[in-house]
C-alpha positions as CSV (number, residue, x, y, z in Angstrom):
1,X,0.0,0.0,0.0
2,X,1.1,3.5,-0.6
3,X,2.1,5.8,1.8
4,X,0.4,9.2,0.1
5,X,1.7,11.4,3.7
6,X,5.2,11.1,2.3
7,X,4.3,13.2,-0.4
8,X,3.4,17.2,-0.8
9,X,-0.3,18.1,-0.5
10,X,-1.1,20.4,-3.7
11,X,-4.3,21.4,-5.3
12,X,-4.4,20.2,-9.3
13,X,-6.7,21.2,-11.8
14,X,-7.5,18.9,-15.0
15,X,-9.2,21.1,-17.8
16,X,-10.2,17.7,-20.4
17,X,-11.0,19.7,-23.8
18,X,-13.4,16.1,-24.9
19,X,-14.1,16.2,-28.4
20,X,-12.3,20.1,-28.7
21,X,-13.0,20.4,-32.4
22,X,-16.2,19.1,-32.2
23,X,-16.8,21.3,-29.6
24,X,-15.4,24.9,-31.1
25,X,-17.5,23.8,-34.1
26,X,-20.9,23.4,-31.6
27,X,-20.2,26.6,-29.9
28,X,-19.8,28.5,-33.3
29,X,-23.1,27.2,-34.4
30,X,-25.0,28.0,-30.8
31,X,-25.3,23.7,-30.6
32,X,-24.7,21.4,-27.5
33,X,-21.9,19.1,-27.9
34,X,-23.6,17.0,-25.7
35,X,-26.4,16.3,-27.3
36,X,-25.7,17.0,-30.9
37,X,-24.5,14.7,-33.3
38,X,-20.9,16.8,-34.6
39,X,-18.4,15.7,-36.9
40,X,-15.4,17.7,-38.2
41,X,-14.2,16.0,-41.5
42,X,-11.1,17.2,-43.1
43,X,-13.3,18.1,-46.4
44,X,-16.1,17.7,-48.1
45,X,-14.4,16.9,-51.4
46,X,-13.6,14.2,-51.0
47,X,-15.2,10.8,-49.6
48,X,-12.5,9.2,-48.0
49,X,-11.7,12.6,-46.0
50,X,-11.3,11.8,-42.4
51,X,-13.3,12.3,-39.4
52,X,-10.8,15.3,-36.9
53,X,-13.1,14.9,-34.3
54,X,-16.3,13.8,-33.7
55,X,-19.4,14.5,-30.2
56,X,-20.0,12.2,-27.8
57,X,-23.8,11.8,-29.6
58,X,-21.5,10.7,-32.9
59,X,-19.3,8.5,-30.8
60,X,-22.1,6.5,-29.1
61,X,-25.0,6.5,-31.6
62,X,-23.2,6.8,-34.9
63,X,-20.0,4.8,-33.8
64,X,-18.1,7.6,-35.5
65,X,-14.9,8.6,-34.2
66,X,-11.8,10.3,-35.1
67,X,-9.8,8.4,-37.7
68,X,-13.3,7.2,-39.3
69,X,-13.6,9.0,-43.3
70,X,-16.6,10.7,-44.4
71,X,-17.9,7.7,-46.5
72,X,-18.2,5.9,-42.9
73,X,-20.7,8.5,-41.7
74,X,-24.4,7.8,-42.4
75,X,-26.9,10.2,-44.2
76,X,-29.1,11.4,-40.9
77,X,-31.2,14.5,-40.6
78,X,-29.7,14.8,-36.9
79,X,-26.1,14.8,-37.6
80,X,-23.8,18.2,-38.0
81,X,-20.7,18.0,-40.7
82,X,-18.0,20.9,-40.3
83,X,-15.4,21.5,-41.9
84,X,-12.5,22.3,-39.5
85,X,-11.1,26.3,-39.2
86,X,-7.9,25.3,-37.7
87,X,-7.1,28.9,-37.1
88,X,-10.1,29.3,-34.8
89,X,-9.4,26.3,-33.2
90,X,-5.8,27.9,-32.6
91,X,-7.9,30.9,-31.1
92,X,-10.3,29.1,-28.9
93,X,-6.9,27.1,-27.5
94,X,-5.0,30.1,-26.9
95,X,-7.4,31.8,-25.0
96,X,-8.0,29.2,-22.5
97,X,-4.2,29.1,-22.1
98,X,-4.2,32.7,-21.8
99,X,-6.9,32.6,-18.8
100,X,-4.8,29.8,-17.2
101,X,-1.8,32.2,-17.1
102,X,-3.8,34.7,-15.2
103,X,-3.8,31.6,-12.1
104,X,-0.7,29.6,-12.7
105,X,2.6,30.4,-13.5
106,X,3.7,29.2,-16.7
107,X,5.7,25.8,-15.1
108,X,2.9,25.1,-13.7
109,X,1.3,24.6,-17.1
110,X,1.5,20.9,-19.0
111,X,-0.5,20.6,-22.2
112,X,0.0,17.3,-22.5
113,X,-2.6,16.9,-26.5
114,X,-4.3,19.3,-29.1
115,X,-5.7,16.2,-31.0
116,X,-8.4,14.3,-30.3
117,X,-8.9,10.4,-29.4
């Protein structure tokens, strides 16, 4: 067994961006990430374009996920298809780093992913 008294007592804070794309996209388009649907697809042009990111709803109804291509996704009146803007993204990720800063000193700071799973 452990012996956790051995070790210093800090407070951590985990910020878990689930489904970030997916979620910029939702919050563009005033829709709930958890309830909607979402996939980001690297482009429309092409069928076997892949999936960048994809809601819980598309994960668990849909069995969608990131990785999946465009062909994979079915024709529903429900699901959302974006197109990514990788410079918003950027934006969006930034300022949450940004508002971090303001609470934590910069060490303290370990982005461990920008992708999703």
């Amino acid at each position: 067994m452990m012996d956790y008294s051995k070790f210093r007592n800090r407070q951590i804070a985990c910020i878990d961006m689930m489904s970030f794309y997916a979620s910029c996209m939702a919050t563009l388009h005033n829709l709930d990430v958890q309830a909607v649907p979402i996939a980001v697809v690297g482009s429309f042009k092409q069928s076997g374009s892949v999936v960048l990111a994809a809601s819980p709803p598309m994960k668990k109804r849909f069995r969608i996920k990131t990785g999946n291509r465009l062909f994979e996704i079915p024709s529903h009146p429900e699901i959302r298809l974006f197109e990514p803007k990788m410079a918003h993204f950027l934006d969006v990720s930034m300022a949450i780093t940004r508002i971090l800063h303001k609470y934590v000193p910069a060490e303290a700071i370990h982005v461990y992913s920008v992708d999703e799973y």
